[in-house]
C-alpha positions in Angstrom: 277.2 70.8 -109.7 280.4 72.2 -111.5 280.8 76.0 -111.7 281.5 76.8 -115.7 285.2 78.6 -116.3 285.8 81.8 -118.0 286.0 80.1 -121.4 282.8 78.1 -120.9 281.1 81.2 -119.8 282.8 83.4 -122.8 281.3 80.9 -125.1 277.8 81.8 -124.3 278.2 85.6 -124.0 280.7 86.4 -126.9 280.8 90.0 -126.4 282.4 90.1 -122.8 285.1 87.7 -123.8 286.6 91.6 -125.0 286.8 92.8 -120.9 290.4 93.3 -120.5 290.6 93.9 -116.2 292.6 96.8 -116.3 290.9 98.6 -119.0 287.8 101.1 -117.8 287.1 101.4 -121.8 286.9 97.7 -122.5 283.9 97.7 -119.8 282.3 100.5 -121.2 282.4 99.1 -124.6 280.7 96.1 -123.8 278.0 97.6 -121.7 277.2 100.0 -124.1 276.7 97.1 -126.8 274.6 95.0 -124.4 272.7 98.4 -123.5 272.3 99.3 -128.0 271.4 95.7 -128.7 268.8 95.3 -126.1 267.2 98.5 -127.0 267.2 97.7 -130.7 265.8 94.3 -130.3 262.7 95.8 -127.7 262.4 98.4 -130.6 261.7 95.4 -133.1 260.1 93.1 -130.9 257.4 96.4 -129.6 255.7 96.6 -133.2 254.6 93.1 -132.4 254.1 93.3 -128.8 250.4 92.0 -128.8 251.5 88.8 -129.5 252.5 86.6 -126.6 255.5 84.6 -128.2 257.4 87.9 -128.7 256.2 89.2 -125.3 258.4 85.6 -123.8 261.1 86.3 -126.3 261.4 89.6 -125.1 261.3 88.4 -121.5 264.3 85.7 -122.4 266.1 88.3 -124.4 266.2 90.5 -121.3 267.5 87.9 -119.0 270.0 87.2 -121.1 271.3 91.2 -121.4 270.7 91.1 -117.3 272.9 88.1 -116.7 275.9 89.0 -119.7 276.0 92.4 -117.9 276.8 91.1 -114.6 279.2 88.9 -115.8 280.7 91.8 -117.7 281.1 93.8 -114.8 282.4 90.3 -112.7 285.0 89.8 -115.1 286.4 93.1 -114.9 286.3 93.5 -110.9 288.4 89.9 -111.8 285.7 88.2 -109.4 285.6 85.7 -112.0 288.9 84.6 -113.5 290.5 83.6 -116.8 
């Protein structure tokens, strides 16, 4: 199995493409936008919790934060490179 690059990786989580490895603020910035847009979407996606297709899109949605968070905070300790 090949390990996806940076780029590939960028590709799929747009936001942390902006981490710049010496740059505290560039970290920040991105975390907080992972951090607003998840709780906006659970905010949205609550009014309809009931129903069990938003309860799995809420489920995917958070994986998704989870894993462009830790890639966030791997591309700035340069764990992952360009």
């Amino acid at each position: 199995m090949k390990i996806p690059s940076s780029k590939e990786l960028d590709r799929y989580f747009p936001v942390s493409a902006y981490i710049r490895p010496t740059l505290i603020q560039s970290l920040l910035i991105v975390l907080a936008i992972y951090i607003v847009g998840a709780a906006l979407i659970h905010f949205v996606l609550g009014i309809f919790h009931p129903i069990l297709i938003i309860r799995i899109i809420r489920w995917i949605v958070d994986v998704y934060i989870t894993l462009g968070i830790i890639y966030s905070i791997l591309k700035y300790l340069q764990i992952i490179k360009r």
